[in-house]
C-alpha positions in Angstrom: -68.5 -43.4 46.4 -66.4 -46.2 44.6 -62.7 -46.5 46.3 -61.3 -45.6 42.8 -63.2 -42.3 42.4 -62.7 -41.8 45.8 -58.7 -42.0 45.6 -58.8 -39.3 42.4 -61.0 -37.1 43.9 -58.6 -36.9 46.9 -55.9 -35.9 44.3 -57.5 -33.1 42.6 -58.8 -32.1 46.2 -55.1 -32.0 47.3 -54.0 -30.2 44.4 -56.5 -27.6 44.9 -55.9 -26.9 48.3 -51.9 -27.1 48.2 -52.3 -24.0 45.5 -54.3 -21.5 47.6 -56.5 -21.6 44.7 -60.1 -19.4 45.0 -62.9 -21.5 43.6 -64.2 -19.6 40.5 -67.7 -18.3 39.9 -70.0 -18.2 36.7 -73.2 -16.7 35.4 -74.0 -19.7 33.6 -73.9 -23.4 34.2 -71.8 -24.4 31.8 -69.0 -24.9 34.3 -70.4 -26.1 37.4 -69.1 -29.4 37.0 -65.1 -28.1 36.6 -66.2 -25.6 39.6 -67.2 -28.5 42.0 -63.8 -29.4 42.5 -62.4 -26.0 43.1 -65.4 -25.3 45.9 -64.5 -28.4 47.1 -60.9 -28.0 48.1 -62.3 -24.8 50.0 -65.0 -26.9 52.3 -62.3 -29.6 53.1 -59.7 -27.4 54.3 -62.9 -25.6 56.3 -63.6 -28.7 58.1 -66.2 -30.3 55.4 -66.1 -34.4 56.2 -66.0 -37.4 53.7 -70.2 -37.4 53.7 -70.5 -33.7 52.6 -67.8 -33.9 50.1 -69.8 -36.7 48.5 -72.7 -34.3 48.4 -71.0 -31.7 46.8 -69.5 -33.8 44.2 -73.2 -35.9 43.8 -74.9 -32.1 43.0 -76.2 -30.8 40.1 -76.8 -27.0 39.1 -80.4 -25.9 39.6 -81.8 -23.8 37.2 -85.0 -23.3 39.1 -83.2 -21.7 41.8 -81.4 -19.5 39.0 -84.8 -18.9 38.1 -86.3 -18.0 41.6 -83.4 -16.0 42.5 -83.8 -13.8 39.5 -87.6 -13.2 39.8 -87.9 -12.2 43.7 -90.7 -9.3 42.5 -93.1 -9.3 45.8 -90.3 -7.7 47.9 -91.0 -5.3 45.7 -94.7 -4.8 46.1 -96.1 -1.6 48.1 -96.7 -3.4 52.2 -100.6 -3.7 51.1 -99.6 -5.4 48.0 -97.1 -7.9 49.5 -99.6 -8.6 52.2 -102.2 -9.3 50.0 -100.2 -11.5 47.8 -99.0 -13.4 50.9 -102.0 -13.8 52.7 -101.8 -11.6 55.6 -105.5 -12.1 57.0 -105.5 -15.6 56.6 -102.3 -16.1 58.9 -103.3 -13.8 61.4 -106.5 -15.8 61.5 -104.8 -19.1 61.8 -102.0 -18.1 63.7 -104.6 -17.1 66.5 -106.0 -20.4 66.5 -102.7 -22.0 66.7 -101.7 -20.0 68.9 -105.0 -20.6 71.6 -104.8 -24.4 70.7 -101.2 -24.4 71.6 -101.0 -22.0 74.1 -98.7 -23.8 76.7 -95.9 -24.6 74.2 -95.8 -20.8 73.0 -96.2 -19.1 76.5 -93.1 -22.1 77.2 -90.8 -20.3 74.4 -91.6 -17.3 75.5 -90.5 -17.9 79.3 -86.7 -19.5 77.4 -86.0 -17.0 75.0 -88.3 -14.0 75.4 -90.1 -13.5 72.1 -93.5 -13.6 71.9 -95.7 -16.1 69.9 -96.9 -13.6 67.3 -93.5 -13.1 65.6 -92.5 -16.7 66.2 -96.4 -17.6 64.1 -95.9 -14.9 61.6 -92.6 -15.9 60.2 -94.0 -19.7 60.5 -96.8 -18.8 58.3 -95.1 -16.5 55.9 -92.4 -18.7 55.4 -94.2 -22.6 54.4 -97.7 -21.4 55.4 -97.4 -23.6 58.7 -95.6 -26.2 57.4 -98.1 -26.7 54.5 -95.0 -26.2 51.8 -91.4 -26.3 52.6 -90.1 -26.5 49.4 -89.0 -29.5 46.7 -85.7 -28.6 46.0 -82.6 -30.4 46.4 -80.9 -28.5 49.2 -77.5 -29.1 48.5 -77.4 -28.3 44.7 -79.4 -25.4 45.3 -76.9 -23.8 47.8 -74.2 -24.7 45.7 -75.3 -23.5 42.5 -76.1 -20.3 44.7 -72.6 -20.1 45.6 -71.3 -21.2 41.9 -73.3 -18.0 40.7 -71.5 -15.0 40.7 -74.2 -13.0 41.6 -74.0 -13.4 45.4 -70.9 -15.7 45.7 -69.6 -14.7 49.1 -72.9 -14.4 50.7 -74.1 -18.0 49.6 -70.4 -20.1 50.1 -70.8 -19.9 53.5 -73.8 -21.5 53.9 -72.6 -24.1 51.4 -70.0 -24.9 53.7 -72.5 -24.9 56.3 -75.1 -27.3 53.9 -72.3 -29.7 54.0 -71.0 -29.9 57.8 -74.8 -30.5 58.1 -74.5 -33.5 56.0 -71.3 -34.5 57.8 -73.7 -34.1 60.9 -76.7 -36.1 59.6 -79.0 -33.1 60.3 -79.8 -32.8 56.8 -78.9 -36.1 53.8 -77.8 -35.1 50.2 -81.5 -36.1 49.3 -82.9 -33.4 51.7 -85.2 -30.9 49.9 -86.4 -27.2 50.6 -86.8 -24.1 49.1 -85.1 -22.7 46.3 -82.7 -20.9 47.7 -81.9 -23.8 50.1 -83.9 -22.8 52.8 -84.8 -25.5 55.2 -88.0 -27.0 57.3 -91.0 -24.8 58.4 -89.4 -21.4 58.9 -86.6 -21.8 56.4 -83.7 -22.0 58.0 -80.7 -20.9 55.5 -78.0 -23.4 56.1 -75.5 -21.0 57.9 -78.2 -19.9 60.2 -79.3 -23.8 61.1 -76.0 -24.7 61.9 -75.3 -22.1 64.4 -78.8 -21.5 65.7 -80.7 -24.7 65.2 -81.6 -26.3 68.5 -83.6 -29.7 69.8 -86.9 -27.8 70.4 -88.6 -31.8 71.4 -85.7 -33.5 73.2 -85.3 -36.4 71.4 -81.5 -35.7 70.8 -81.1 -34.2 67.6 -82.2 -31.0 65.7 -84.7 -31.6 62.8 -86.3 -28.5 61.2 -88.9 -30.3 59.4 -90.0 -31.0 63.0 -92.3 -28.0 63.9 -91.3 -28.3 67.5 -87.7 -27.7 66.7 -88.0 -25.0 64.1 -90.2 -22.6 66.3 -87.3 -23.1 69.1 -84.9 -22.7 66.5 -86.3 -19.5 65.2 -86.7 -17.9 68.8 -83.4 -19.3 69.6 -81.6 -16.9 66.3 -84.0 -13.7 67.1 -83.0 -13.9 70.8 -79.3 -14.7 70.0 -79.7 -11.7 67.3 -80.5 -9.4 70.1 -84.0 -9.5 71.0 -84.9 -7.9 74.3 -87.8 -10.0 76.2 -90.8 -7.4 77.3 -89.5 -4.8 74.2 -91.6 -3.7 71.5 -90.9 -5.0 68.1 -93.2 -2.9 65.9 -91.3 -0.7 63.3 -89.2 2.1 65.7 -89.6 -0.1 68.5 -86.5 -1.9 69.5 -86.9 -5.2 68.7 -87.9 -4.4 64.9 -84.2 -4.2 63.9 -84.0 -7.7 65.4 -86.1 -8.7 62.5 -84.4 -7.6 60.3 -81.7 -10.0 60.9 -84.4 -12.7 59.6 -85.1 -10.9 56.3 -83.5 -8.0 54.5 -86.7 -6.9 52.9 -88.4 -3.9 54.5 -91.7 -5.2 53.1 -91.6 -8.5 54.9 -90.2 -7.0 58.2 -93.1 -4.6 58.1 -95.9 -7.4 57.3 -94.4 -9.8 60.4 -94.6 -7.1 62.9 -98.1 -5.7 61.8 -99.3 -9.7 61.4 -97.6 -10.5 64.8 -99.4 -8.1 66.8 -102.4 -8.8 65.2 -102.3 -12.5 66.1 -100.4 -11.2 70.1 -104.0 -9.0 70.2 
């Protein structure tokens, strides 16, 4: 960022955040750009670096993720329907191969956090279909234009603030892309959850959840730290179940996981 623009963004920033001033919200995009500056006061005085300022202020409002977000319609499918549209029997009969051909590396997450390889390969293949898709939208302007929205404001600001201590970080770059709704890597990670649950699955000293390695730790690391209880069922009324819940709100998708992941534990 040029040293002038720099020095006038730290102005208005200081302006914002001497006033106790609550970024605003919209149902249009019309004024994300007068917003930025508002949301941005809020992530400095949270913590929110030089790098993910520049972000913030670099980000443009999506209108595919407005789009996305408006037209979620197979959580509302019957749990035959949202299987079928998912493709239920093709994960199960992947996620039993992967599961065979990787056997040591599952049975090794298991042992650390105590959730079986099922659950861990069901969400995996729900989510990006193993990694085949994770998404080609700019992370950053999709979580903020989330969080301009006034839809779900509160919900999606703190995982903008989260999106941008990542930046800070260098776990993710303003070019990063994911899903629409800012999800990241192969089980999509919302930014929030990444931050406080992502871990180095491979050891090589940082956490990347376009790595597979880390992801799958990462997502046993958040259902154990949600409250999973190793050697507990997790099939609806058992007690893990609830802990899936935590991943996804939707009763249809917390239904298909269990069913797919005790299909593919046999």
């Amino acid at each position: 960022m040029p040293l002038v623009k720099s020095v006038a963004l730290s102005v208005v920033l200081s302006v914002f955040a001497s006033s106790a001033f609550s970024a605003s919200c919209s149902d249009t995009g019309g004024k994300y750009e007068a917003w930025k500056p508002e949301i941005a006061a809020e992530a400095q005085a949270a913590g929110v670096g030089e790098k993910g300022i520049a972000a913030l202020m670099n980000s443009s409002y999506s209108k595919a993720t407005i789009a996305a977000d408006r037209n979620q319609k197979s959580f509302k499918y019957s749990l035959d329907k949202f299987m079928q549209v998912r493709g239920a029997d093709t994960i199960v009969k992947q996620g039993r191969s992967k599961k065979t051909k990787n056997a040591g590396f599952f049975a090794s997450l298991e042992d650390q956090y105590g959730v079986p390889a099922g659950v861990i390969i069901a969400i995996h293949g729900m989510e990006t279909g193993f990694g085949g898709f994770m998404g080609d939208t700019n992370v950053i302007s999709a979580i903020a234009t989330l969080a301009y929205d006034c839809r779900r404001s509160d919900f999606f600001t703190p995982h903008l603030i989260a999106a941008l201590k990542l930046v800070d970080r260098g776990t993710i770059s303003p070019k990063s892309v994911g899903a629409k709704h800012g999800e990241l890597g192969h089980t999509q990670f919302l930014p929030g959850n990444a931050l406080t649950y992502g871990v180095d699955g491979n050891g090589d000293g940082r956490v990347d959840l376009n790595n597979q390695t880390d992801a799958l730790a990462s997502t046993a690391n958040f259902l154990r730290q949600k409250g999973w209880r190793p050697g507990a069922g997790y099939q609806q009324g058992e007690p893990n179940f609830a802990v899936i819940k935590q991943w996804n709100a939707a009763t249809v998708y917390q239904q298909a996981i269990a069913i797919m992941g005790g299909k593919i534990d046999g």
